[in-house]
Structure formats: structure tokens, C-alpha cells
N, C-alpha and C positions, 0 to 999 in steps of 0.2 A: 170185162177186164179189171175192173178198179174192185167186182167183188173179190178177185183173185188176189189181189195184190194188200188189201185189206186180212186176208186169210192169209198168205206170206206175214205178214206184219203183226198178227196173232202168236203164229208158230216161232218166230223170230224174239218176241218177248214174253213167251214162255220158256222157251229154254235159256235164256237170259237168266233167268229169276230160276229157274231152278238149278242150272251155275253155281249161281250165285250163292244159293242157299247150299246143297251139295258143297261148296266151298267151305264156307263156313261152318259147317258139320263136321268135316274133316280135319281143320286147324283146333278148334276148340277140342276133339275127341281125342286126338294125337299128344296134345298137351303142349303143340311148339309156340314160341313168344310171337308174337306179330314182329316182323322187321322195323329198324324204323329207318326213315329215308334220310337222304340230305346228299350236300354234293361239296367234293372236293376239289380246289383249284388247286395247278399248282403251276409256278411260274419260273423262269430262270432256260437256263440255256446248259446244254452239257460243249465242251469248249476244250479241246487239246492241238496243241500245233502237229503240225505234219513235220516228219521225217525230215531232214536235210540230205540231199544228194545230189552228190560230187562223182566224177569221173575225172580219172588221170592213168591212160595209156589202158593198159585190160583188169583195173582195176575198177572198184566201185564202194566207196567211202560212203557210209550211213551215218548219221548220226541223229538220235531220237532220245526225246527228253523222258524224263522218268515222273512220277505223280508227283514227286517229291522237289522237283523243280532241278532236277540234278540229269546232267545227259551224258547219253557212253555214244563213245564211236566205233564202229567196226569197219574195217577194210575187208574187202573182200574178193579175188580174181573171179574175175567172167567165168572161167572156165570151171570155175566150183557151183557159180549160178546155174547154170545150164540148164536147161529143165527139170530142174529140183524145189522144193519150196524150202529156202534159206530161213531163219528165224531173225527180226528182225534185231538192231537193240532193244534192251527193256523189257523184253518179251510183248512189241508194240503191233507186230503183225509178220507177215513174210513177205519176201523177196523172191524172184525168179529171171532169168532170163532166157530165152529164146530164141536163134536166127529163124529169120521169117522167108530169105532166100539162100537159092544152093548157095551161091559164092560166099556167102558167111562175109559180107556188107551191111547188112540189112537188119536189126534184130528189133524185138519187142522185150523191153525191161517191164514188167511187174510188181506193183506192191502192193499186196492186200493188208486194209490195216484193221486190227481185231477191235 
């Protein structure tokens, strides 16, 4: 067994070394530069407020700040939401909404933000 393994461990750094050479024929022949390494940090936080929203009666008020530190509002009736995707202010994401029972009680409001 350990002459086996001995002869695995042969075969193993031979083809290492001839890799390795084969490698080095190939970058020198091609004429490409060697890379060079290193590593880059980077630190900080990406940071935007969420949307403000308001309900009053079958209405639905947004109001989403803009990069520029400036916000627009937009009113909106339910019934325009409806299973559609609205665009928000700002162009910050969309809006939708949904009844989730028959009786039209019950709904699920949506905002996806880009």
C-alpha cells in the first residue's frame, strides 16, 4: 500500500511541475504582462429614506425624497392602484394594490423600491 501511495505522490508532482512549466510557456510565448495583485477596501454604507405613506378615505398620499434632498408628493385613489404597478415619486420604485378577499375588506398595499 505505501508503495502505491508513494507512486500516486510521484504522478501528483509530475504533473504539477509540468503545469507549471506548460504555464509558463504559454504566458511568456503570448507576450501577456503577469497581473499584478493587491486588494481593495471599500467602506461606507449606501443610505436612502423610505417612502412616506399616508391614507385618507380611498386615497393613498406618497411622498419620497429625491437624491437631491428635495421630495414630491403624489396622491393617489385605490382604485387607480389596483393591480397595476403605479410609479412611485422620484421615480423611487412602485406602488400597487390588491384586495386579498371577495368582500373588498381586506387588501394587500405593495411597494417595491428600485
Amino acid at each position: 500500500m505505501t508503495h502505491s501511495v508513494k507512486k500516486m505522490a510521484k504522478v501528483v508532482l509530475a504533473l504539477t511541475a509540468l503545469t507549471a512549466s506548460v504555464t509558463a510557456f504559454a504566458s511568456q510565448s503570448s507576450g501577456m504582462k503577469q497581473a499584478h495583485t493587491g486588494v481593495i477596501h471599500f467602506t461606507g454604507s449606501i443610505v436612502a429614506p423610505p417612502c412616506v405613506i399616508e391614507t385618507s378615505g380611498h386615497k393613498v398620499e406618497t411622498q419620497c425624497w429625491h437624491d437631491n434632498g428635495n421630495t414630491k408628493t403624489i396622491s393617489v385613489d385605490v382604485t387607480k392602484l389596483k393591480g397595476k404597478d403605479v410609479q412611485l415619486p422620484n421615480n423611487k420604485g412602485t406602488q400597487k394594490f390588491n384586495w386579498i378577499n371577495k368582500d373588498n375588506k381586506l387588501g394587500l398595499y405593495t411597494v417595491v423600491y428600485d
